[in-house]
N, C-alpha and C positions, 0 to 999 in steps of 0.2 A: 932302342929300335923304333923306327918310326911307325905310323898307323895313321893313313892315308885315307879320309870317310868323303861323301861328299851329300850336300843338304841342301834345302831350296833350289829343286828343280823344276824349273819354270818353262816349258814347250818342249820337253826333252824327258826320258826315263832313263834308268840306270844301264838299261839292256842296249842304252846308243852309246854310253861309254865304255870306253874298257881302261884299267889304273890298271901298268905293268912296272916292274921293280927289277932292280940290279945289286943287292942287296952288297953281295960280295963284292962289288967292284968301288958303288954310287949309293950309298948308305940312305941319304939323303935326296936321293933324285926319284921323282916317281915320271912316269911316261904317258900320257892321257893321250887316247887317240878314239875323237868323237864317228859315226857311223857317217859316210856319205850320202848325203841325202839333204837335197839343196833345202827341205823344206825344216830343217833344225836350225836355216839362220836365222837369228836374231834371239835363238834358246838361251836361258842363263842355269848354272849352277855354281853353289860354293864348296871350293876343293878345302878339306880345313887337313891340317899335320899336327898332331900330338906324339908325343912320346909313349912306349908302353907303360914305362912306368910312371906316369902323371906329373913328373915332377918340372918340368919346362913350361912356360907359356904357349897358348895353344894360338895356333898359328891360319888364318885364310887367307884365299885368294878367292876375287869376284873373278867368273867365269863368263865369258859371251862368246856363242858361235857367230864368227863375222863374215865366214868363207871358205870356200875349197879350192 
């Protein structure tokens, strides 16, 4: 099962993201949909993916709001 966290949030809080899942359908897809508000471009955070049970390499992606 995946486990979706996100770290080093830079111009931006947790409460501008929102992580939505498909679990049933898209095991492996998560949905990130940042708050509109022109004043979050240029914010960064890192999306990281681990497995629940630890046993995979853990996985990031660099995050930057570039626009709406």
């Amino acid at each position: 099962t995946p486990v979706w966290t996100l770290s080093d949030l830079t111009g931006i809080t947790t409460d501008d993201i929102a992580i939505t899942y498909d679990l049933a359908n898209y095991p492996m897809r998560v949905y990130v949909q940042v708050t509109r508000n022109v004043s979050l471009i240029g914010a960064t955070f890192k999306l990281h993916l681990v497995d629940s049970g630890n046993t995979l390499t853990e996985f990031v992606l660099n995050v930057k709001v570039i626009g709406f």
